[in-house]
Structures are given as C-alpha cells and as structure tokens.
C-alpha positions as CSV (number, residue, x, y, z in Angstrom):
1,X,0.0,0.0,0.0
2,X,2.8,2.7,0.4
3,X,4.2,1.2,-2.7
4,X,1.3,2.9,-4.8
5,X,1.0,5.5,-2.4
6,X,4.4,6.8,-2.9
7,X,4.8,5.7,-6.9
8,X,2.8,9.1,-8.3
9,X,5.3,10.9,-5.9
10,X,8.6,9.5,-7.4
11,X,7.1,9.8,-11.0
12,X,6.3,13.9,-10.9
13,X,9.7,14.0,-9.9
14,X,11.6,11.8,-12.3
15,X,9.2,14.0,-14.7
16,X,10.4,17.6,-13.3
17,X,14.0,16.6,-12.9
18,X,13.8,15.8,-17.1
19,X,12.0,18.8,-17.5
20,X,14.6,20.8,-15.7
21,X,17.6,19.2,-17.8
22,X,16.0,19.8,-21.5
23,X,14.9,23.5,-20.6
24,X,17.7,24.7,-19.5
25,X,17.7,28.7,-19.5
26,X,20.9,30.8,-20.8
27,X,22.2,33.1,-18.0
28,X,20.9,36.4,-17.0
29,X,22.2,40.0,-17.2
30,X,24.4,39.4,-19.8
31,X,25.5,42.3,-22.3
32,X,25.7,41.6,-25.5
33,X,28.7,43.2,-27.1
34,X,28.2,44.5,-30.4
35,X,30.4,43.6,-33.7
36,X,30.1,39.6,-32.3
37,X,27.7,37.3,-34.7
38,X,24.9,36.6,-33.0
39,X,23.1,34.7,-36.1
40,X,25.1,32.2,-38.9
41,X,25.6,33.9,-42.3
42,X,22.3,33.0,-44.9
43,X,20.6,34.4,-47.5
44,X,19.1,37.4,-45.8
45,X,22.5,38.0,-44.2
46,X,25.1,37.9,-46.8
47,X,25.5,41.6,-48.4
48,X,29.0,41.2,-49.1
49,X,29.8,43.0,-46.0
50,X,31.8,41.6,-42.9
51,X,28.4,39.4,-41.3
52,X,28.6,40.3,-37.4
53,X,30.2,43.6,-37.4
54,X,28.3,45.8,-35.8
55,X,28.3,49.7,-35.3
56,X,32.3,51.0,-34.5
57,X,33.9,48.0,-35.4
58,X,36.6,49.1,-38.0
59,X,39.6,46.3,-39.8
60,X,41.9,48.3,-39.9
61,X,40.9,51.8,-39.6
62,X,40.3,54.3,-36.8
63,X,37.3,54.7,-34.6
64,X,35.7,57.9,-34.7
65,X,33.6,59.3,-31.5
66,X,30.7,58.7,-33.1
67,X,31.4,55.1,-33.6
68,X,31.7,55.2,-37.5
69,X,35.3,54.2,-38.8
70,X,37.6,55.8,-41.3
71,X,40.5,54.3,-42.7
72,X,43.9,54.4,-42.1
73,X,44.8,54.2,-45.6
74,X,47.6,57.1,-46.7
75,X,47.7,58.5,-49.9
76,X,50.9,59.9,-50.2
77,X,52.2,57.3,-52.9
78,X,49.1,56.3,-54.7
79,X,46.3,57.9,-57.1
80,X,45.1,60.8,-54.9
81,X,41.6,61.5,-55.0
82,X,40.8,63.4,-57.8
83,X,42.7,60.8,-60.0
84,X,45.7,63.3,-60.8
85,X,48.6,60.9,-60.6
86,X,50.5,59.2,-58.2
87,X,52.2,61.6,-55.4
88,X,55.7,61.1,-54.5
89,X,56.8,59.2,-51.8
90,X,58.7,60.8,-48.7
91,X,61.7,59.0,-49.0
92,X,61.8,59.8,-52.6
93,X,62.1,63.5,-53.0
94,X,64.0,66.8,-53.7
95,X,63.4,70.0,-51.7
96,X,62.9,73.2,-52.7
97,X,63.1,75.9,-50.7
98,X,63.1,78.5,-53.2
99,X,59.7,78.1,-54.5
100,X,57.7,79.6,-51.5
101,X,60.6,81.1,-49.7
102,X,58.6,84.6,-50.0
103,X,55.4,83.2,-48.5
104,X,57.7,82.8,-45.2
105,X,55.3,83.3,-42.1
106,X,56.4,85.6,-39.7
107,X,55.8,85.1,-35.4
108,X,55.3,87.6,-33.3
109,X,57.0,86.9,-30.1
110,X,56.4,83.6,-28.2
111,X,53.0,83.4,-30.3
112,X,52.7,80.3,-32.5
113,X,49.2,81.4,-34.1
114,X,49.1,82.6,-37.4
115,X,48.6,86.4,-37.2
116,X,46.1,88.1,-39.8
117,X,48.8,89.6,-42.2
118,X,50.3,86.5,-42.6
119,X,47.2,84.6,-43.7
120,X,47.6,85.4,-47.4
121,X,51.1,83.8,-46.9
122,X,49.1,80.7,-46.3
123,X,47.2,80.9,-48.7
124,X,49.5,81.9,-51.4
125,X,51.0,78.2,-50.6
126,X,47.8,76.4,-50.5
127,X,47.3,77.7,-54.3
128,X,50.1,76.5,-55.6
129,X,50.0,73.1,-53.3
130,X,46.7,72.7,-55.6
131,X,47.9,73.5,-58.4
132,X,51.0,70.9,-58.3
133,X,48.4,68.1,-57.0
134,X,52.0,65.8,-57.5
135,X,54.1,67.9,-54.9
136,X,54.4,67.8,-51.0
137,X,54.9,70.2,-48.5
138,X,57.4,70.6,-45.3
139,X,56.5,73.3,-42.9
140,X,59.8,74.0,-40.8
141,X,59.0,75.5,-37.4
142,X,61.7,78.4,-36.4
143,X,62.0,80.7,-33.1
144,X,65.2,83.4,-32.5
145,X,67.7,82.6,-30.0
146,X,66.0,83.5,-26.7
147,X,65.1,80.5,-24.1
148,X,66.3,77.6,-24.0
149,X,66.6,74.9,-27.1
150,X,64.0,72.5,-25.3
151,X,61.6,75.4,-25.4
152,X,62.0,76.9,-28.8
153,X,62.0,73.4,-30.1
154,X,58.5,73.2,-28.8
155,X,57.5,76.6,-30.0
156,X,58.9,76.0,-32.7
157,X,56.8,73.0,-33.3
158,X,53.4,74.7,-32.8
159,X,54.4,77.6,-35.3
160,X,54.7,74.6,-37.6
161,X,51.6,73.0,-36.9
162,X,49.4,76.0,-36.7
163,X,50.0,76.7,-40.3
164,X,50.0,73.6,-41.5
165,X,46.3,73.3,-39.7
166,X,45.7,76.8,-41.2
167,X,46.3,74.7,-44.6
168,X,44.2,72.0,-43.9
169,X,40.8,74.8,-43.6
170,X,42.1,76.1,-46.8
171,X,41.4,72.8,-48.8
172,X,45.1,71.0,-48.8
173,X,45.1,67.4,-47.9
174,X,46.5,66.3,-44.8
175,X,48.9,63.8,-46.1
176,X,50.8,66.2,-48.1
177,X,51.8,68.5,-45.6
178,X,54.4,67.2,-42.8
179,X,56.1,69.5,-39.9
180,X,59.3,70.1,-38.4
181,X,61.0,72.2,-35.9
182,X,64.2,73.4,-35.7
183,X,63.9,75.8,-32.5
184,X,66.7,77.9,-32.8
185,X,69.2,76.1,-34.5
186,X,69.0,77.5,-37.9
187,X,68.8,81.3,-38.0
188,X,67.4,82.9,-41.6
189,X,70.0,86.3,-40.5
190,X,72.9,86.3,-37.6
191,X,72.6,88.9,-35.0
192,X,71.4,89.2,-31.4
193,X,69.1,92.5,-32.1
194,X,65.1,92.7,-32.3
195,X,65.4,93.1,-36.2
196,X,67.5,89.8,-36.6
197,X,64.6,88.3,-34.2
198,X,61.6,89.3,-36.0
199,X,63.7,87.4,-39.5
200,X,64.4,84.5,-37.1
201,X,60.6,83.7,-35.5
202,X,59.3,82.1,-39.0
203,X,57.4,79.3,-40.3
204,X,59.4,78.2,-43.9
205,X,57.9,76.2,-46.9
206,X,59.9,73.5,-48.5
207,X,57.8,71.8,-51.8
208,X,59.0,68.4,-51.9
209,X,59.1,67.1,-55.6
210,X,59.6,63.6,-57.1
211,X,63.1,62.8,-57.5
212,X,63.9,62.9,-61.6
C-alpha cells in the first residue's frame, strides 16, 4: 500500500528533474557586445559585408567618436583623389626651398598662431600646393635665439603646426603636408638685435618634388 502510495510521488519527480535538464535557461544579465555574430551567415544576411560587425567596429581603420570608422589608408604614394597621378613618396624626393621662400610666415614673439597679415602667406602656398596636386609640402618651425633649445624646439613645433592646420581649412590634404622644428638652431639672419629676431621667428615652406 505505500508502494502505490508513494509511486505518483517518485514519478512527478523523475518528470520535473527531465524537465529541468531539457529547458535549461541561458544566464541572466548578460550584455551583449556588439560587432560579435549573433546569427550564422544565410541568405538574408550575406550583403557582401563583414556578417557580425556591428556599429564602431573598423579592420583596420580608426574609430571615430561617433562610432563610425575611417581608414587608415595614406595616400601619399598612390592615385590621390581626384585621380591626378601618383604623389611622391617621402623618401623619394628633392626639396625646394626656393619656390615659397617669399610666403615665409612671420611670429610675433612667443606666439605660435598665425597672425592676420600672414594669412595670405598661407594661402598663397595652398594655391600652388593645388595646383601641383603631385608635390608635398614641409612646414619648418623656427623661433630666435632666446630660451632655451628644449623650449623653442617646442614653440617651434606649434608655429609649424598652426599653419599647417591653417592649410588644412584652406582645402590641402592632410597627407601632403608634414612638420618640423628646428627651434633655434637654424637662423634665416645672424645677430642678437630685435630686427635679426623678427627674421628668425618664422614658419618656412619646403615643396618636396619627385626625384627625376
């Protein structure tokens, strides 16, 4: 009699233990992290695009703050955009110094920012750059000899990079304009007066060209 009694008992059981292995549920609280594949490629699925990459996942680009990606591709060395011919490569160049050396940018002191009378300077060099869509450009970055080297090296540096972003607004590629600084090691004029200093604080233009 407590045989049958107890049989219904041990048979729910036996039924809710199977129950519990085959419906087993995935953990909780978990956050999915996007760019994984969450579903096998198919027919709905396969655009030609990478299947599973979600929203700021870049190969081999950069991550922009807004999640989209741009590449990392340079094209200093390859067709440029407007399909003009292959630009020269770095390593492969001649400078010329001579070309702009009158659209030299003069510093007031300690300032690094491009000051209104110089603009057309700019500008004059952002012309040509387009123009010559095949040429580069070195900006040199120069200060006079006050302070010391490790600080005119570092003004020297933003004078440089303040025209070349100056460039940049004006329509000139970024990968065809590079900086330098050379702080106060190389003086346009010698002398230790204010008019030697105003020739000294300078941003210079070197067009790189292709090597013949």
């Amino acid at each position: 009699m407590k045989i049958l009694t107890s049989f219904p008992v041990l048979f729910l059981a036996a039924l809710l233990a199977a129950g519990a292995v085959g419906c087993k549920k995935g953990p909780k609280n978990v956050t999915t992290i996007e760019g994984r594949r969450t579903t096998a490629p198919g027919p709905d699925n396969m655009s030609g695009t990478n299947p599973g990459v979600g929203k700021g996942v870049n190969n081999g680009g950069t991550l922009t703050d807004d999640g989209s990606s741009k590449s990392n591709n340079v094209k200093i060395g390859n067709i440029d955009e407007e399909g003009l011919g292959k630009r020269p490569n770095p390593d492969d160049v001649t400078e010329d110094s001579l070309i702009l050396a009158s659209q030299t940018v003069s510093f007031e002191y300690d300032k690094s920012s491009v000051k209104s009378s110089e603009r057309s300077k700019v500008e004059a060099a952002a012309a040509y750059l387009k123009n010559e869509p095949r040429y580069l450009l070195k900006v040199e970055g120069h200060c006079d000899e006050r302070g010391t080297e490790e600080y005119n090296r570092a003004l020297g540096e933003r004078r440089a990079l303040s025209i070349r972003e100056y460039l940049l607004t004006l329509g000139v590629s970024a990968d065809r304009v590079t900086t330098i600084s050379f702080g106060k090691d190389r003086p346009a004029v010698p002398g230790h007066d204010e008019s030697a200093y105003s020739q000294n604080r300078r941003g210079a233009f070197i067009v790189l060209k292709p090597k013949q």
